[in-house]
PLY file of the C-alpha trace (Angstrom):
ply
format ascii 1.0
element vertex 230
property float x
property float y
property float z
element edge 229
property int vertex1
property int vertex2
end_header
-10.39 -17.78 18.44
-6.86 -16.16 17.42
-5.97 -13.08 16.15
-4.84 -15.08 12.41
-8.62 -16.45 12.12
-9.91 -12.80 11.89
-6.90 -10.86 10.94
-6.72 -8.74 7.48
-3.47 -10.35 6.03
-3.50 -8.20 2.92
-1.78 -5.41 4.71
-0.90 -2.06 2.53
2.99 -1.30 3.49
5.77 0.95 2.86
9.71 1.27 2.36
11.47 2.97 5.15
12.79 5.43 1.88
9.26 5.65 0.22
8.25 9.47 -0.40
5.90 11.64 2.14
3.96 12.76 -0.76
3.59 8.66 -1.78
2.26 7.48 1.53
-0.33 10.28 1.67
-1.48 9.14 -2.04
-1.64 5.59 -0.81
-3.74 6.24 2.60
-6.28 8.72 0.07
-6.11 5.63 -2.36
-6.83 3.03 -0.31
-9.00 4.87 2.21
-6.66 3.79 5.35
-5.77 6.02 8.42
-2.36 4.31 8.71
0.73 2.31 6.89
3.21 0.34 8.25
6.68 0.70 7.41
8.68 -2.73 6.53
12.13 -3.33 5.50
12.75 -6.06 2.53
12.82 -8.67 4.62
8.95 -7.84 6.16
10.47 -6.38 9.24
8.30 -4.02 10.58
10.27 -0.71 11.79
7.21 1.85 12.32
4.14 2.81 10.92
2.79 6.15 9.74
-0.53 7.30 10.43
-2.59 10.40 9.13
-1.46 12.21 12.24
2.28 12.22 11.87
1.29 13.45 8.04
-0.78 16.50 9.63
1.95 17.29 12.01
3.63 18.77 8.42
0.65 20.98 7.54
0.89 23.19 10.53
4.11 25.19 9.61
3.65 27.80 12.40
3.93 24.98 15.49
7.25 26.23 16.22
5.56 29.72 16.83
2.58 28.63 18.39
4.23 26.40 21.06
3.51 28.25 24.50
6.09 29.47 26.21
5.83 27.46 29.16
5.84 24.47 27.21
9.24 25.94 25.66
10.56 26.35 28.80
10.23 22.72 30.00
11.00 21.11 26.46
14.82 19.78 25.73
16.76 20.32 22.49
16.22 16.90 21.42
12.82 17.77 21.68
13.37 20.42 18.95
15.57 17.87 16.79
12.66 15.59 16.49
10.14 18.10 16.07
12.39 19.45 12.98
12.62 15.50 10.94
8.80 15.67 12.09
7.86 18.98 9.94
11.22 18.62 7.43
11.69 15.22 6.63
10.84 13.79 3.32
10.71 9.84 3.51
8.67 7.48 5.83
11.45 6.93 8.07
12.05 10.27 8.98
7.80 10.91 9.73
7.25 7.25 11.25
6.47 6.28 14.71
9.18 3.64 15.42
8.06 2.08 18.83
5.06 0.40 16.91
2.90 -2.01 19.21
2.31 -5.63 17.34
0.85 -8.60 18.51
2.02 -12.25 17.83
-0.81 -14.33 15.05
-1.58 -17.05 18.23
-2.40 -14.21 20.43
-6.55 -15.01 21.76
-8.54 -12.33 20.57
-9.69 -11.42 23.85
-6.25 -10.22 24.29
-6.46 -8.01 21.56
-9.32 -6.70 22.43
-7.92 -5.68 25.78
-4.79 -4.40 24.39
-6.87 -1.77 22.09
-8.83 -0.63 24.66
-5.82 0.13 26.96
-3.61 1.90 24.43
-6.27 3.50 22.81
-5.76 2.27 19.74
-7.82 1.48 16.08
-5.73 -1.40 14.96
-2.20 -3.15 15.65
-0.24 -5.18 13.29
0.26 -8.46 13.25
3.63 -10.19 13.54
4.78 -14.22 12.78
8.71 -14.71 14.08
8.81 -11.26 14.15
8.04 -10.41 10.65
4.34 -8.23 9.41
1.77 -11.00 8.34
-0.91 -9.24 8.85
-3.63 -6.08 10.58
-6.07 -6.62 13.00
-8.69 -3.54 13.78
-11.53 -2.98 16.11
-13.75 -3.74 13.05
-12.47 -7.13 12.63
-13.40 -7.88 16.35
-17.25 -6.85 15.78
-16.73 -8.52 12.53
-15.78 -11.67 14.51
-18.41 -10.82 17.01
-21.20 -10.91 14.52
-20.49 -14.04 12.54
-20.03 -15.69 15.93
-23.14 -14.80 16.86
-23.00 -15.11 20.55
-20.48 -17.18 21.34
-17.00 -16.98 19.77
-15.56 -20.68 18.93
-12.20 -21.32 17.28
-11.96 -22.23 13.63
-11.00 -25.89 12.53
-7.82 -26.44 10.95
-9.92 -27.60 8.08
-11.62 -23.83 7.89
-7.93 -21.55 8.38
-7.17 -23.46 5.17
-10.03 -22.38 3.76
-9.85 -18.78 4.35
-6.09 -19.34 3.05
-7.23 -20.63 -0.10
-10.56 -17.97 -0.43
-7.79 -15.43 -0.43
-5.29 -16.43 -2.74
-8.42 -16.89 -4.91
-9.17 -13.32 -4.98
-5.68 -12.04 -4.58
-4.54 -13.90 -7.77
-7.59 -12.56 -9.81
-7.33 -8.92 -8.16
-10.99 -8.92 -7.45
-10.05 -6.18 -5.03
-8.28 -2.99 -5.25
-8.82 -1.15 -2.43
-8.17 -3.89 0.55
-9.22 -4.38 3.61
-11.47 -7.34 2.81
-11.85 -9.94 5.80
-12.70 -13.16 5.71
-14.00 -15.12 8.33
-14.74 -18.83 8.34
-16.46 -21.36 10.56
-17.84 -24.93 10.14
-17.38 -24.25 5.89
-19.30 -21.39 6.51
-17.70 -18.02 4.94
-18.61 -14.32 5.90
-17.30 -11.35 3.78
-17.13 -7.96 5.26
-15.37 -5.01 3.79
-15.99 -2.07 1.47
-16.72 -2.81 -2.52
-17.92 -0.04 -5.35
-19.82 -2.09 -7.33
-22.16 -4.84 -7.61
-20.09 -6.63 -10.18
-17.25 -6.78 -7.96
-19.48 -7.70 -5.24
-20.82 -10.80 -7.44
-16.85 -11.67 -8.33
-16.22 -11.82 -4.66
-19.19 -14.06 -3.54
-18.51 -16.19 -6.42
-14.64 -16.64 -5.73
-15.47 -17.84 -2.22
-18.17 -20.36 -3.40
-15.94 -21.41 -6.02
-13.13 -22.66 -3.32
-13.66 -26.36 -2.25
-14.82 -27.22 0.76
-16.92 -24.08 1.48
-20.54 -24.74 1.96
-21.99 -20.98 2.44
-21.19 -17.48 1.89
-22.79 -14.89 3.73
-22.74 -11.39 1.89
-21.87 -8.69 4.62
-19.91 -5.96 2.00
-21.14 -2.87 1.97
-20.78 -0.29 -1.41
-19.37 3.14 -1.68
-19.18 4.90 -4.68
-16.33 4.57 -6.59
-15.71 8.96 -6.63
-15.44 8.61 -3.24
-12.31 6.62 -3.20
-10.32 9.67 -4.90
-11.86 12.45 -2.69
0 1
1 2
2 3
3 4
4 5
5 6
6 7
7 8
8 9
9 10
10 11
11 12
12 13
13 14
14 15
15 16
16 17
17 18
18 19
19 20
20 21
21 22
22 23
23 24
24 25
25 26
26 27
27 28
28 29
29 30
30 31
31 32
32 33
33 34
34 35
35 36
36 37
37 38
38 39
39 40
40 41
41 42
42 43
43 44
44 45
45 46
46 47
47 48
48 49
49 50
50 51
51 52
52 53
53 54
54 55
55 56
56 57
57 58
58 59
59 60
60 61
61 62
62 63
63 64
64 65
65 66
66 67
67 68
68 69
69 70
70 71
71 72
72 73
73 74
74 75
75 76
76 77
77 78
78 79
79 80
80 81
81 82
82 83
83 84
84 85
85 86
86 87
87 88
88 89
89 90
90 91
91 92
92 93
93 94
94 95
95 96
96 97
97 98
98 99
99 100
100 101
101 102
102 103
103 104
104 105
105 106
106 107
107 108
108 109
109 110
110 111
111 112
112 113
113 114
114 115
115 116
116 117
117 118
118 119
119 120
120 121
121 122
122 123
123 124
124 125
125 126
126 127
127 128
128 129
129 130
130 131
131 132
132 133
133 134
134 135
135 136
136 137
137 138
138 139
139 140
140 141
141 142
142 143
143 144
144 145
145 146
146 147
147 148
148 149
149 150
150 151
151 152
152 153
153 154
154 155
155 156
156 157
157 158
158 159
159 160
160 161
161 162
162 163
163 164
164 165
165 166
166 167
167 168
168 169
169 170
170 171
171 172
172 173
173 174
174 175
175 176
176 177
177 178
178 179
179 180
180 181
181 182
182 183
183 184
184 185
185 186
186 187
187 188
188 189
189 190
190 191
191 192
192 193
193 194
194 195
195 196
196 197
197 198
198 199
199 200
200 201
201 202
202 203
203 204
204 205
205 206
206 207
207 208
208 209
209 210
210 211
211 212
212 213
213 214
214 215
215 216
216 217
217 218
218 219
219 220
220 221
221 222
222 223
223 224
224 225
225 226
226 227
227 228
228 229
């Protein structure tokens, strides 16, 4: 199995010039720890996660540095720790050497690659442009709907999941992404986070509506819709 049979290709990004104060709104919106940063042509430059947001909040970290740690530090150290706590847009915040991995790459790869960096998720690149996220939850995800042994998807079923997707995306059954879809043998699985039954029924109903697709298996699981905004 590859990392584009599991992968969340609905991927939340933004502009290298897009606000601080709009990339905190979006991660509080969309309940996501981190957002890549992509140029217009899907290039991915960085990525800004809740922690290079927090840095901000703790104006006395020039103060509080110890003064051995002062000692050994350089001035470029100081530079960067000033766009850190001063700058304004997402590329002035972002962490620019971003770790991606290529769509073809096995998912055992992955797998290894998150447990070695230490890492929740890593995007996903195709010739070198963002085409998608893949996250420690869509490996258990993968796991699960495997059951115990994990066996790669038919050409037949990536088209499906293709097509279960543009189903949903063109009807905006979802506003809060991070939906995944996984399908094997015309068999679908939905996992992700919903607020509502109704949207839960539009969901299961837009991937039974999609030809070829012989089951769906209901794995979302419902928050309340307050706590979205808190």
């Amino acid at each position: 199995m590859q990392v584009k049979d599991i992968m969340t290709p609905d991927v939340v990004t933004v502009s290298p010039r897009t606000s601080i104060e709009q990339v905190a709104t979006l991660l509080l919106e969309k309940r996501i720890s981190a957002v890549p940063v992509v140029t217009k042509n899907n290039k991915i430059v960085g990525i800004v996660s809740e922690g290079d947001l927090a840095h901000r909040l703790d104006e006395d970290i020039q103060r509080d540095r110890s003064w051995w740690l002062k000692m050994v530090s350089t001035k470029d150290t100081d530079y960067f720790e000033y766009i850190k706590t001063h700058g304004r847009h997402a590329e002035d915040v972002m962490t620019k050497d971003v770790v991606t991995v290529d769509e073809e790459m096995c998912i055992s790869e992955v797998a290894h690659l998150l447990e070695t960096r230490h890492i929740k998720r890593v995007p996903v690149v195709r010739e070198a442009k963002l085409c998608g996220i893949v996250s420690r939850a869509n490996l258990l995800q993968a796991l699960v709907s495997g059951k115990k042994e994990l066996t790669n998807p038919t050409s037949n079923d990536r088209e499906l999941r293709e097509a279960i997707y543009q189903e949903i995306n063109s009807h905006q059954l979802t506003r809060h992404g991070g939906l995944n879809v996984i399908v094997e043998k015309g068999e679908v699985e939905l996992w992700g986070w919903i607020e509502s039954e109704p949207e839960r029924q539009a969901l299961m109903l837009a991937a039974r509506e999609v030809n070829g697709v012989n089951q769906v298996h209901d794995h979302l699981g419902t928050v309340a819709p307050w706590i979205w905004n808190t």
